[in-house]
Backbone bond lengths (Angstrom), bond angles and torsions (degrees), N, CA, C in turn:
res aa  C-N    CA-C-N  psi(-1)  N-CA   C-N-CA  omega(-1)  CA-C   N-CA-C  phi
1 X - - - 1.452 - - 1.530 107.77 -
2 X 0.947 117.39 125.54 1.924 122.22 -163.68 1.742 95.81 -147.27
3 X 1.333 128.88 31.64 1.086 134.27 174.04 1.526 108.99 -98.86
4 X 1.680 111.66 140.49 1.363 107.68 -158.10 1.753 89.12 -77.47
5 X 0.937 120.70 -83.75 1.993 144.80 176.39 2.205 109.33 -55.05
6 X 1.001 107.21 109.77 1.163 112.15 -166.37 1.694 89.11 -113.87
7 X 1.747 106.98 161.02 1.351 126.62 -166.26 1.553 94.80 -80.38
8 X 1.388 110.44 -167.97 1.498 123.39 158.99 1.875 121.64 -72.72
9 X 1.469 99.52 -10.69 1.114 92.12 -166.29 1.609 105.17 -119.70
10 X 1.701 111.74 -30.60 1.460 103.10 143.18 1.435 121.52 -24.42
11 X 1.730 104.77 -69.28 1.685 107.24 -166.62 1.674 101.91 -44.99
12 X 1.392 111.74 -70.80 1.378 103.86 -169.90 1.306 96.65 -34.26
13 X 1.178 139.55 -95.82 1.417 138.87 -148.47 1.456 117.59 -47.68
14 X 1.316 126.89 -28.56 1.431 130.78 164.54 1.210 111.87 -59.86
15 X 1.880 116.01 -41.67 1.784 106.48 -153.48 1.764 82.86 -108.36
16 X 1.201 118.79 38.95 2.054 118.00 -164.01 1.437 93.56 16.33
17 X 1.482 117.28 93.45 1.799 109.52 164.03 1.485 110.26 -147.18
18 X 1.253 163.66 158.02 1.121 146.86 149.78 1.602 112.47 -29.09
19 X 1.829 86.88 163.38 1.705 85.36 166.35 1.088 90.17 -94.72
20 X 1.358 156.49 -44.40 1.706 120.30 -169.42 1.439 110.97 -79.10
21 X 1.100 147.38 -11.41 1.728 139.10 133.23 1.455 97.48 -18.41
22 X 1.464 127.56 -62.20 1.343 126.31 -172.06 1.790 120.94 -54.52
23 X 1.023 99.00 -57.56 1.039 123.35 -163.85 1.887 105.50 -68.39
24 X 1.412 91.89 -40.19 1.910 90.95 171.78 1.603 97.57 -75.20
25 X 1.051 132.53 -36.59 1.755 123.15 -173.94 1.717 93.79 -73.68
26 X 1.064 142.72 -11.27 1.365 134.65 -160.71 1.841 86.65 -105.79
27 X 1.427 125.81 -45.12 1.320 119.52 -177.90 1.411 122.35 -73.23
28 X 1.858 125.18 -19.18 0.895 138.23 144.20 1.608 132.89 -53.79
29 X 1.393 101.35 -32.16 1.725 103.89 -159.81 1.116 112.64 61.91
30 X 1.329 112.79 72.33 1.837 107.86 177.60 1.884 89.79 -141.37
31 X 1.361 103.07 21.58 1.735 114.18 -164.69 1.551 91.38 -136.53
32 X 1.449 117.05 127.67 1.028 118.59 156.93 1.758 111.54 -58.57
33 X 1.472 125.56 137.54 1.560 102.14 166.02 1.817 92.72 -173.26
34 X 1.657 115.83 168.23 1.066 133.51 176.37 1.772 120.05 -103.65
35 X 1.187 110.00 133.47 1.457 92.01 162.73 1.570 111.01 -150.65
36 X 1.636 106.48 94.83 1.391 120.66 -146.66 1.839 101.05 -79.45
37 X 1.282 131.47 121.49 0.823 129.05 145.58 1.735 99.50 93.69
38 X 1.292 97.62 -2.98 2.322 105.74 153.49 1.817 88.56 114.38
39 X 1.679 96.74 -19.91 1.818 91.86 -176.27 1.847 126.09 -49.26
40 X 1.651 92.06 -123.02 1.375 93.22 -165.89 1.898 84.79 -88.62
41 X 1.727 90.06 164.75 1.574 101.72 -174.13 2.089 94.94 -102.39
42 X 1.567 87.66 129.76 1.920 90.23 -172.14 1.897 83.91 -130.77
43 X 1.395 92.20 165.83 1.585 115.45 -158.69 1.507 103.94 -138.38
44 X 1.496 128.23 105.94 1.670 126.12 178.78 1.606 94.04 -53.77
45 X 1.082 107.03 135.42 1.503 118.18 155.96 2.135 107.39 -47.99
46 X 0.923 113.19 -62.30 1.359 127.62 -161.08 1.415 101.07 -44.60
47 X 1.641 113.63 -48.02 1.460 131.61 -173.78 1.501 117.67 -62.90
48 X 1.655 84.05 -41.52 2.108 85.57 -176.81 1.925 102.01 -86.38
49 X 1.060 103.14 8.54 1.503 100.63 176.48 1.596 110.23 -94.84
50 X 1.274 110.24 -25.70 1.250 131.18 160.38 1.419 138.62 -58.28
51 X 0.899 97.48 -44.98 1.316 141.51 -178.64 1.931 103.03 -67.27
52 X 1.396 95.30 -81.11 2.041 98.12 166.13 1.180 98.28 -47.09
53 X 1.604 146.41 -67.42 1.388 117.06 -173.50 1.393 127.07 -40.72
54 X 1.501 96.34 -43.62 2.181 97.77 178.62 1.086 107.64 -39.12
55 X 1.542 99.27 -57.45 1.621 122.89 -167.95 1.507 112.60 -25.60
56 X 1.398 101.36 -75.00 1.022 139.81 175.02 2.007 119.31 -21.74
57 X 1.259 78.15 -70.79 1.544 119.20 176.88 1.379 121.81 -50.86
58 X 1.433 96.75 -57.87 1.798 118.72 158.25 1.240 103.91 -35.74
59 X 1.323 119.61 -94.53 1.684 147.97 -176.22 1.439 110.14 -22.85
60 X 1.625 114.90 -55.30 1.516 104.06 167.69 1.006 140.34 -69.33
61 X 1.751 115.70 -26.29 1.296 137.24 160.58 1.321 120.20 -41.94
62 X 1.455 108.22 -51.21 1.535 115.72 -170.17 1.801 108.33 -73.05
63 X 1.840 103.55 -17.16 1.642 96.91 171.69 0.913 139.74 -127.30
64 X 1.328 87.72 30.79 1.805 114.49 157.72 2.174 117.37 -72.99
């Protein structure tokens, strides 16, 4: 997969998550994501890679 902007259903399958996992982090804003012009909602690859590091990062922080 070498696509910059991935669908809703890419993401699931990139980050292994449901699409409504997606879709509640997309109604929250707790998901980086685009939704150009009110259409479909797309996600840079680069960002959600980013993003799991925060994730990540966060989570151990808080259990230390």
């Amino acid at each position: 997969m070498d696509k910059e902007f991935l669908t809703v259903e890419e993401t699931a399958n990139y980050l292994r998550m449901s699409k409504s996992s997606i879709y509640k982090m997309v109604h929250k804003e707790t998901i980086p994501f685009y939704k150009p012009s009110g259409g479909r909602v797309l996600f840079r690859r680069s960002e959600l890679d980013a993003w799991v590091v925060r994730s990540v990062t966060n989570n151990m922080e808080g259990s230390v």
